[in-house]
N, CA, C and O atoms as a GROMACS GRO file, in nm:
protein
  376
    1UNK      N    1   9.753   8.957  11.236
    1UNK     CA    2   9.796   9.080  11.298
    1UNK      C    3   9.690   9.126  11.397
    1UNK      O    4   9.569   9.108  11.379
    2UNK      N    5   9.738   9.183  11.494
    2UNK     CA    6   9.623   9.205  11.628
    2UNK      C    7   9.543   9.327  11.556
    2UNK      O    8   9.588   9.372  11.451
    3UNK      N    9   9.436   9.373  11.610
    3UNK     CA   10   9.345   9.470  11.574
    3UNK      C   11   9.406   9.575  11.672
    3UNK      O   12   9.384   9.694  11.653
    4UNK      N   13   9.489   9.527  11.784
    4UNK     CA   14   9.487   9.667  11.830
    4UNK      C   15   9.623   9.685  11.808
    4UNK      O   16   9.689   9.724  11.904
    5UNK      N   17   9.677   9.665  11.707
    5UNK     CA   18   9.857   9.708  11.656
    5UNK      C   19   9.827   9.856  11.618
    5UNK      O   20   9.741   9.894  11.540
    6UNK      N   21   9.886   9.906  11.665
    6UNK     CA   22   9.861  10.102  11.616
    6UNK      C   23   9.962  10.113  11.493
    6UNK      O   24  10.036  10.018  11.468
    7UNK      N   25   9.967  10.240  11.408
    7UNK     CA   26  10.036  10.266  11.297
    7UNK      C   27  10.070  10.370  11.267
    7UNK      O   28  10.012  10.465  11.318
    8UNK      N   29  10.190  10.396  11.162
    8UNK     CA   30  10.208  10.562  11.216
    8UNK      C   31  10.270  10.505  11.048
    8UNK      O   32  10.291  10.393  11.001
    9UNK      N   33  10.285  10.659  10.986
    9UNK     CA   34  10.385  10.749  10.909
    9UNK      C   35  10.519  10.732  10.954
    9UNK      O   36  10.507  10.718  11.076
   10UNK      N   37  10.631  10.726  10.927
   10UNK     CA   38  10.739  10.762  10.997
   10UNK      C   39  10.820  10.764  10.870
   10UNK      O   40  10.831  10.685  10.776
   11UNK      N   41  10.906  10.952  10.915
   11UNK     CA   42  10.984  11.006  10.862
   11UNK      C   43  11.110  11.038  10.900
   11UNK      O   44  11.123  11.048  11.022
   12UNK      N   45  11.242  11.062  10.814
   12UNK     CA   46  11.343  11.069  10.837
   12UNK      C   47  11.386  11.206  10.827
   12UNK      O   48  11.457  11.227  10.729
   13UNK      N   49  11.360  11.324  10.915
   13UNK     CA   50  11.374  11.501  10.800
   13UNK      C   51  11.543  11.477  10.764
   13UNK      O   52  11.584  11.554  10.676
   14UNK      N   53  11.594  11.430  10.791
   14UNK     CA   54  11.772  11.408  10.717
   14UNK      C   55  11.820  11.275  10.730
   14UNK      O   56  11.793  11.210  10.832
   15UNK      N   57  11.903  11.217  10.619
   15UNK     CA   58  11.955  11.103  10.584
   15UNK      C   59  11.965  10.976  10.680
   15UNK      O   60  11.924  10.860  10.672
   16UNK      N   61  12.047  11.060  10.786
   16UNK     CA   62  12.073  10.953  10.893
   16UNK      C   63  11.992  11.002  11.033
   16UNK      O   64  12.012  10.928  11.130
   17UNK      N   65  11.919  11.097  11.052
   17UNK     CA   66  11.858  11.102  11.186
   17UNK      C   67  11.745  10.971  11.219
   17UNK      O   68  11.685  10.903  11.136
   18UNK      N   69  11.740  10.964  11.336
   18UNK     CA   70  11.599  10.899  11.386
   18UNK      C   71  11.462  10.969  11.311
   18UNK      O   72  11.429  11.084  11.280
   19UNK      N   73  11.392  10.813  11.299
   19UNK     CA   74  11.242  10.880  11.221
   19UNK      C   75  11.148  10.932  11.297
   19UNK      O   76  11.133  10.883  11.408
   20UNK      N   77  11.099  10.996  11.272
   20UNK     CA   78  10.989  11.092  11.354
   20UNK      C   79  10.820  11.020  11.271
   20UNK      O   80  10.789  11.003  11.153
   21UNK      N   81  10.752  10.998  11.390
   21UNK     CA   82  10.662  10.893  11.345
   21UNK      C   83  10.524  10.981  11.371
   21UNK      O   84  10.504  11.055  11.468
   22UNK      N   85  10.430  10.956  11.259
   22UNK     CA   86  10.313  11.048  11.266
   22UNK      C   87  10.187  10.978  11.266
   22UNK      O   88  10.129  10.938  11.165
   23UNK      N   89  10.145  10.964  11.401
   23UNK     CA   90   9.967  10.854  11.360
   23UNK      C   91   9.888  10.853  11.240
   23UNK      O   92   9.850  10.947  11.171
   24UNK      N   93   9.869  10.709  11.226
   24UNK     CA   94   9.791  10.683  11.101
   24UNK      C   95   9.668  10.621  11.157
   24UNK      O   96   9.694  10.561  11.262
   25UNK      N   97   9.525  10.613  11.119
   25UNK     CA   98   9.394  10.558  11.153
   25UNK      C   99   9.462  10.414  11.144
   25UNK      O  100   9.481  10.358  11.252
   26UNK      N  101   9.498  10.352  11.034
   26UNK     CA  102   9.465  10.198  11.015
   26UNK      C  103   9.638  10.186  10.962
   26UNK      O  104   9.722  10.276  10.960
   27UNK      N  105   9.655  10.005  10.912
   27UNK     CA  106   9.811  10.029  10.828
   27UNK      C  107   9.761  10.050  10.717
   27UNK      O  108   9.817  10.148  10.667
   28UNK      N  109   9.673  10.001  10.642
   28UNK     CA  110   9.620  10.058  10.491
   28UNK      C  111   9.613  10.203  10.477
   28UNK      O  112   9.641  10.254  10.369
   29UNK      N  113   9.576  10.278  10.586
   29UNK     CA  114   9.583  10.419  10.532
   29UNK      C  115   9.771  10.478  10.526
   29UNK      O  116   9.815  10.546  10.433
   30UNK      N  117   9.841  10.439  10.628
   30UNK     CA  118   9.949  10.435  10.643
   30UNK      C  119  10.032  10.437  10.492
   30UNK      O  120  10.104  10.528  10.452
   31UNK      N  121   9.995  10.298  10.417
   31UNK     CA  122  10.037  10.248  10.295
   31UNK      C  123   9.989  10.322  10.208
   31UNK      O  124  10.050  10.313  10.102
   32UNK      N  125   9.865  10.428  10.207
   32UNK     CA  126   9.845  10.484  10.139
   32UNK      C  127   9.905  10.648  10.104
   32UNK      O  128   9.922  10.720  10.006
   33UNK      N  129   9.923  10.653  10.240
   33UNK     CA  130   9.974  10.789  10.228
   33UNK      C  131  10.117  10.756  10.166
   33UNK      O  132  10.129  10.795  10.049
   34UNK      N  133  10.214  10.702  10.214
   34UNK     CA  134  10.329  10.640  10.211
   34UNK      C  135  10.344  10.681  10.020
   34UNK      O  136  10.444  10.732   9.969
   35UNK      N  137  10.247  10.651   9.965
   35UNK     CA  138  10.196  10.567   9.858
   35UNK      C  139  10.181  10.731   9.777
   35UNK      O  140  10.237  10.753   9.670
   36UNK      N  141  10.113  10.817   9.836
   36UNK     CA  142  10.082  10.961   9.807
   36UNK      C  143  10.205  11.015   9.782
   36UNK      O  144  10.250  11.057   9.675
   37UNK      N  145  10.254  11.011   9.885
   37UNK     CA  146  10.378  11.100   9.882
   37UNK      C  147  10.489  11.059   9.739
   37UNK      O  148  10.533  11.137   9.654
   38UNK      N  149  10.510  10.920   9.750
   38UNK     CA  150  10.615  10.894   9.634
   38UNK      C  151  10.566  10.945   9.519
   38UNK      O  152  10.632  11.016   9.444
   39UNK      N  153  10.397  10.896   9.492
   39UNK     CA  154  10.342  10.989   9.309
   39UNK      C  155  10.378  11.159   9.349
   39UNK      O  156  10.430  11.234   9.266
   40UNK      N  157  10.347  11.197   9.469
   40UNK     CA  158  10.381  11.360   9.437
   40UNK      C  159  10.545  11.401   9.365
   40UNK      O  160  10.598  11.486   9.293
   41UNK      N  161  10.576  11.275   9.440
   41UNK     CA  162  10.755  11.324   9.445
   41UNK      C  163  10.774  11.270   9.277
   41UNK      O  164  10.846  11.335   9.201
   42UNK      N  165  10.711  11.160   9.237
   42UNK     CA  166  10.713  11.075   9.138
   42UNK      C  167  10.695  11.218   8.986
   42UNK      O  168  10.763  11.230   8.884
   43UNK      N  169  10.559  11.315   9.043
   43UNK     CA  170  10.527  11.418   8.971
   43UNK      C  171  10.604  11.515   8.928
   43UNK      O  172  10.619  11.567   8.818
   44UNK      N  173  10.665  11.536   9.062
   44UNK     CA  174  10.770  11.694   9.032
   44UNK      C  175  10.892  11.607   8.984
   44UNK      O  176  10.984  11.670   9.036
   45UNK      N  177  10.947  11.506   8.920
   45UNK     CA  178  11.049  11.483   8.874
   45UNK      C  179  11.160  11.474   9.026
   45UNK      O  180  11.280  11.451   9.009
   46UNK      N  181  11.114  11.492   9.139
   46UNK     CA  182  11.218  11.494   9.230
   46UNK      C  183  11.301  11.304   9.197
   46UNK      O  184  11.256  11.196   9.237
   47UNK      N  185  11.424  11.330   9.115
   47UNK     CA  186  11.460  11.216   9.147
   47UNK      C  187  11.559  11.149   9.202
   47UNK      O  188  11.598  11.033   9.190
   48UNK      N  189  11.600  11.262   9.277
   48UNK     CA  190  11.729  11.203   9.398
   48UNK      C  191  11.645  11.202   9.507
   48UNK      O  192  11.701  11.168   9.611
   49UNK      N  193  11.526  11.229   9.517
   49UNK     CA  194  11.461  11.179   9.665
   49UNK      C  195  11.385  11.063   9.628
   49UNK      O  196  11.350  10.992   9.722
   50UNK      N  197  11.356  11.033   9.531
   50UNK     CA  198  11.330  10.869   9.480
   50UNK      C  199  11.398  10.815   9.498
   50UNK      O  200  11.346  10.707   9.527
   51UNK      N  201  11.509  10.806   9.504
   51UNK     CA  202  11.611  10.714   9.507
   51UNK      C  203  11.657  10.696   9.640
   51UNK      O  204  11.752  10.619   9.649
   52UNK      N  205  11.609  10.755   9.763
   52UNK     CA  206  11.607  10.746   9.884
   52UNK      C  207  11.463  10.722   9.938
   52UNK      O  208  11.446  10.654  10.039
   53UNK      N  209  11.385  10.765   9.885
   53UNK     CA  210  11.296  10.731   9.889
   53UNK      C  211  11.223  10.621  10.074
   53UNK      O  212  11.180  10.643  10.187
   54UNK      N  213  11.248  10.536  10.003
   54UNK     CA  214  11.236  10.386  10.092
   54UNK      C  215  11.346  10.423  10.217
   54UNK      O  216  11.304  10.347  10.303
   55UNK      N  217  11.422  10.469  10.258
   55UNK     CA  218  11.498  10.478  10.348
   55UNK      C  219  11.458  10.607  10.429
   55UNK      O  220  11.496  10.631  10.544
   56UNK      N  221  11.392  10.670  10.369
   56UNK     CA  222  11.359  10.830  10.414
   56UNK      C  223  11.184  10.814  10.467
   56UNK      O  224  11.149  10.855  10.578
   57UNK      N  225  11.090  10.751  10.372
   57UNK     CA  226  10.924  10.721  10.418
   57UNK      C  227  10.900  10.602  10.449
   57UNK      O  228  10.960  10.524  10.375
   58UNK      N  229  10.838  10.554  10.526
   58UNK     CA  230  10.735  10.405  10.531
   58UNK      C  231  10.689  10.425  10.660
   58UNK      O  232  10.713  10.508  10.748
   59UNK      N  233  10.591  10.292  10.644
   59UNK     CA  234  10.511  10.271  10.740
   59UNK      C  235  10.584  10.160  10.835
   59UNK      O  236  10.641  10.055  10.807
   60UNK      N  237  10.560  10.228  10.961
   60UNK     CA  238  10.611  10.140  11.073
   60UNK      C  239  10.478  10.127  11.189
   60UNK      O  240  10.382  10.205  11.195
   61UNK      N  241  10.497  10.027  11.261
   61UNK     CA  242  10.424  10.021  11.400
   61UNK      C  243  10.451  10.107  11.490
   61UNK      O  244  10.566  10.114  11.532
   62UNK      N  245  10.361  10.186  11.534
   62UNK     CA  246  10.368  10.318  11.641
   62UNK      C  247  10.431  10.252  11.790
   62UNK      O  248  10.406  10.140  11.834
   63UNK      N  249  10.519  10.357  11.851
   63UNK     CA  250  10.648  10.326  11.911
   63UNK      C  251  10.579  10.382  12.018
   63UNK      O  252  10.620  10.332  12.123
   64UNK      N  253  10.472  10.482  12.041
   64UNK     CA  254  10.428  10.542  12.138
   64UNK      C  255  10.276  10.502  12.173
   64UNK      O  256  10.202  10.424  12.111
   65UNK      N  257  10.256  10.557  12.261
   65UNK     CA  258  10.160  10.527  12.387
   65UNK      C  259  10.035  10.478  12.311
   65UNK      O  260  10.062  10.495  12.192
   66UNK      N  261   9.907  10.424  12.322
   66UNK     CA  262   9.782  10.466  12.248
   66UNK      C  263   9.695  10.579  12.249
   66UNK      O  264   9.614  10.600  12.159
   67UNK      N  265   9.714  10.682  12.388
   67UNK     CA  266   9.653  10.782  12.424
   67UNK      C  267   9.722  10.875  12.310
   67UNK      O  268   9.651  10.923  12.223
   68UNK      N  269   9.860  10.898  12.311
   68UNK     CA  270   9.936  10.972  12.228
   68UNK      C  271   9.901  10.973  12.066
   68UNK      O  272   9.888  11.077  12.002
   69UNK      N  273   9.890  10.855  12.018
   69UNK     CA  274   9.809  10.773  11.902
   69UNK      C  275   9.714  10.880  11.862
   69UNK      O  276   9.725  10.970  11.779
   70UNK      N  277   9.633  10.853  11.930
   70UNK     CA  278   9.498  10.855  11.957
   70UNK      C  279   9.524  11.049  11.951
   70UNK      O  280   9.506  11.105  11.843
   71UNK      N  281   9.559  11.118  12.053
   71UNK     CA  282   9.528  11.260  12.049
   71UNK      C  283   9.641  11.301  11.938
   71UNK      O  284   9.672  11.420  11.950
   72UNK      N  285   9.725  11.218  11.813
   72UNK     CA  286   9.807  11.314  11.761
   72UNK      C  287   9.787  11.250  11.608
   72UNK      O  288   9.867  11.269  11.516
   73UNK      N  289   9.642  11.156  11.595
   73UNK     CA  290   9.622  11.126  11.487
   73UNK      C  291   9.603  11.226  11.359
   73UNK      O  292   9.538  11.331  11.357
   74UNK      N  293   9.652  11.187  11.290
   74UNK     CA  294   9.710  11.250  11.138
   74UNK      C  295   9.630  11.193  11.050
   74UNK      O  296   9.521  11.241  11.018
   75UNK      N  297   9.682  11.075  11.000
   75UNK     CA  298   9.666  11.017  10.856
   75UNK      C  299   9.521  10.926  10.864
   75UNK      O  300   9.505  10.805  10.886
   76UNK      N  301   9.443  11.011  10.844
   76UNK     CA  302   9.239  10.946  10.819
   76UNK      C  303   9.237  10.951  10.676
   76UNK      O  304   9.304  11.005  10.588
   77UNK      N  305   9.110  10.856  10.686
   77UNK     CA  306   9.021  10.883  10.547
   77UNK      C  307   9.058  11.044  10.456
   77UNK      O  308   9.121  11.058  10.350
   78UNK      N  309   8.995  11.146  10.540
   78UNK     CA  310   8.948  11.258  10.471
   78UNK      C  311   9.079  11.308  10.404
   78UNK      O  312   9.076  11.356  10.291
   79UNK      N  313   9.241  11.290  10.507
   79UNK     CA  314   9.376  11.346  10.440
   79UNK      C  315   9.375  11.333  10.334
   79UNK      O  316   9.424  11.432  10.279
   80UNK      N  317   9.325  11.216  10.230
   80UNK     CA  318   9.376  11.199  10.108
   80UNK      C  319   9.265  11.311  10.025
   80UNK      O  320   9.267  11.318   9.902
   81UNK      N  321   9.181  11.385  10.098
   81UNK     CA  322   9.114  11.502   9.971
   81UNK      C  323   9.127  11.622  10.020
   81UNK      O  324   9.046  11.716  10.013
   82UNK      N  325   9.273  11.616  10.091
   82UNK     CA  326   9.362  11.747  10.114
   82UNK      C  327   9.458  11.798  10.017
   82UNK      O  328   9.541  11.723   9.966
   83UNK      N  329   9.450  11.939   9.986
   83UNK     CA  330   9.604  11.929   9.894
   83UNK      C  331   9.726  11.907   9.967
   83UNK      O  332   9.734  11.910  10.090
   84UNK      N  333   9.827  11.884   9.882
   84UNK     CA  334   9.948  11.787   9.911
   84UNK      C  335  10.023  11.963   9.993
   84UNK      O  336  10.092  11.958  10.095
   85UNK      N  337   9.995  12.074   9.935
   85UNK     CA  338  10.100  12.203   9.947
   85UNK      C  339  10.014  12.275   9.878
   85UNK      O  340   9.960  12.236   9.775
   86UNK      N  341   9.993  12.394   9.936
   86UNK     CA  342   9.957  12.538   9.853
   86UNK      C  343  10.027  12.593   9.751
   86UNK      O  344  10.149  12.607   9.739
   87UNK      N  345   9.920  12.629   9.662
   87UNK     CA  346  10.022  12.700   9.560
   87UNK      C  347   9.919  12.818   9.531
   87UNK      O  348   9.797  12.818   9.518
   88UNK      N  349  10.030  12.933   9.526
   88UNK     CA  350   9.983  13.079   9.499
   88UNK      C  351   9.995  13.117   9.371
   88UNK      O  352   9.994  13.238   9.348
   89UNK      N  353  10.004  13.054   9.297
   89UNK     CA  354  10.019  13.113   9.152
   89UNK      C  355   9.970  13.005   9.027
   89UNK      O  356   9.902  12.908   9.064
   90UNK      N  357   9.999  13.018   8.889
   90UNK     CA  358   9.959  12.944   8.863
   90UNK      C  359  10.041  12.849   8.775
   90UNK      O  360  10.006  12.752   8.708
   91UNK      N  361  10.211  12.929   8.805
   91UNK     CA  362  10.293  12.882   8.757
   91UNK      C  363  10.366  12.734   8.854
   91UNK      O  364  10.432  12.641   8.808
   92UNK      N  365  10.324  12.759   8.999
   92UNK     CA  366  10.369  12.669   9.059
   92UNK      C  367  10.294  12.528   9.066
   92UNK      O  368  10.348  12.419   9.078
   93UNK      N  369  10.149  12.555   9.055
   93UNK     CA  370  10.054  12.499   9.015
   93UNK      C  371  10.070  12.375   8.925
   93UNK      O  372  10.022  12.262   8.930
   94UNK      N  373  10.154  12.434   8.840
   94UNK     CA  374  10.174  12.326   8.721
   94UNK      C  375  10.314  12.263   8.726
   94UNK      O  376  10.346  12.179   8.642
   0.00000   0.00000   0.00000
């Protein structure tokens, strides 16, 4: 695989729309986030979005420019010691 293949997030916000694709540093971080998201969803018991899951998240090859890449990068190292969503209480928390 070339070193300079770019990588993105890419999401579906509804069933059948076009995915909306979000820069990733590397494809391993890509796979990781990818990877984040299903244990969150995996956590809250969401399990009709498991089951779409794979049709709704993955990692694809970035469709846009490298400058674009580059100024709309997202998914680094540090994302993964972000929280996933705020929570104001301590009922949501759990």
């Amino acid at each position: 695989m070339s070193k300079s293949t770019l990588w993105a997030v890419a999401m579906r916000p509804e069933g059948y729309s076009p995915f909306r694709q979000t820069p990733a540093a590397s494809k391993e971080i890509a796979e990781r986030a990818v990877e984040r998201y299903r244990k969150m969803h995996e956590k809250e018991g969401n399990n009709f979005f498991l089951e779409i899951f794979d049709d709704v998240i993955k990692v694809q090859k970035w469709h846009g420019s490298r400058k674009d890449h580059i100024k709309n990068l997202f998914y680094v190292e540090s994302w993964f010691s972000e929280p996933m969503y705020q929570c104001f209480d301590l009922k949501t928390a759990e």
